[in-house]
N, C-alpha and C positions, 0 to 999 in steps of 0.2 A: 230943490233936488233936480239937476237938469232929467231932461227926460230920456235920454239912452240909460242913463243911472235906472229908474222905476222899469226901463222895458227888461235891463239887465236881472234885476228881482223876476220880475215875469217869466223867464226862459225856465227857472227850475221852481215855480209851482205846482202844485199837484194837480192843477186845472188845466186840462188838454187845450182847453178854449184861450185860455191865459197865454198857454207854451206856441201855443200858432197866433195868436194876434201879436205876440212879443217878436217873433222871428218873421212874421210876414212886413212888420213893420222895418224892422232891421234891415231886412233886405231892402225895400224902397228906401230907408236912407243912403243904404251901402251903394246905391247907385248913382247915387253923387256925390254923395262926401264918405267913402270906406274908410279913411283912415277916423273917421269918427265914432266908429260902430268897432273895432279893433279890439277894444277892451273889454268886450262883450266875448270873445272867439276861445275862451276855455270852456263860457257857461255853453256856446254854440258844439262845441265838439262833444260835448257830452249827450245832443239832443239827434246825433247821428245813430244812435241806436234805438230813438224813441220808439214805440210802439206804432205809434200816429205815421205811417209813410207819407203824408204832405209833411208833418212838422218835420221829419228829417230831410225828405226834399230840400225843405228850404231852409235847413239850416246850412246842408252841401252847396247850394248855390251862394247862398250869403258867405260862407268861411273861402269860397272860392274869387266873388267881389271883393275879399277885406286885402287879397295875397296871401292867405294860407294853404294855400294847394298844397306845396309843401308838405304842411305838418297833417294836412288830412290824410292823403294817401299813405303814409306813416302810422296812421292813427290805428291803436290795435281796436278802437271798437267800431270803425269802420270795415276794415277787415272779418271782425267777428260776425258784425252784421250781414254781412255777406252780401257782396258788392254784384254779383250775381242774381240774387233773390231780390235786392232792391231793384235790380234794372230790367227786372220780368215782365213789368207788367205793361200793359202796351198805353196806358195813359200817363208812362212815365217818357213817351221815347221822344218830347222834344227836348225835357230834361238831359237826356244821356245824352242828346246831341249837343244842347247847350255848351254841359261840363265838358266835354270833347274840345271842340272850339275854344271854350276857357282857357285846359290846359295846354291846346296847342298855342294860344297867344302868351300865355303865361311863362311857355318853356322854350319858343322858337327866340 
């Protein structure tokens, strides 16, 4: 079973520790080969409303590495989660910088 397949399981176990070593991994792959990590990006949009704000963190950065900026900002549990309330906190603001920059290289 290749190994994005077992990290793919990982994203939706009930193990918080599971859901963030699966999506932290995801992400350092998505940063050099993203179109490998792609097929992971429905179990990942689902991890944008997680309770855990690292694991969503990094699920927003990883679905924004794979090119789905798109379907996230669309995404209604992004929205739900309220894109506001995620970007509060102030250990999240190189993040918000991050995705900023993303979506301007994404969209320019």
């Amino acid at each position: 079973m290749p190994a994005v397949t077992v990290l793919q399981l990982f994203l939706s176990s009930s193990k918080p520790v599971l859901r963030f070593a699966a999506v932290r991994t995801l992400n350092k792959v998505a940063q050099s080969h993203p179109m490998s990590v792609t097929n992971c990006n429905i179990d990942m949009e689902s991890l944008i409303s997680d309770q855990n704000r690292s694991i969503a963190t990094l699920a927003i950065t990883t679905l924004l590495k794979t090119g789905a900026a798109h379907s996230l900002l669309l995404n209604s549990r992004f929205k739900r989660a309220g894109a506001v309330a995620w970007c509060n906190s102030s250990s999240r603001t190189s993040s918000i910088f991050f995705l900023v920059a993303e979506l301007r290289r994404l969209h320019c």
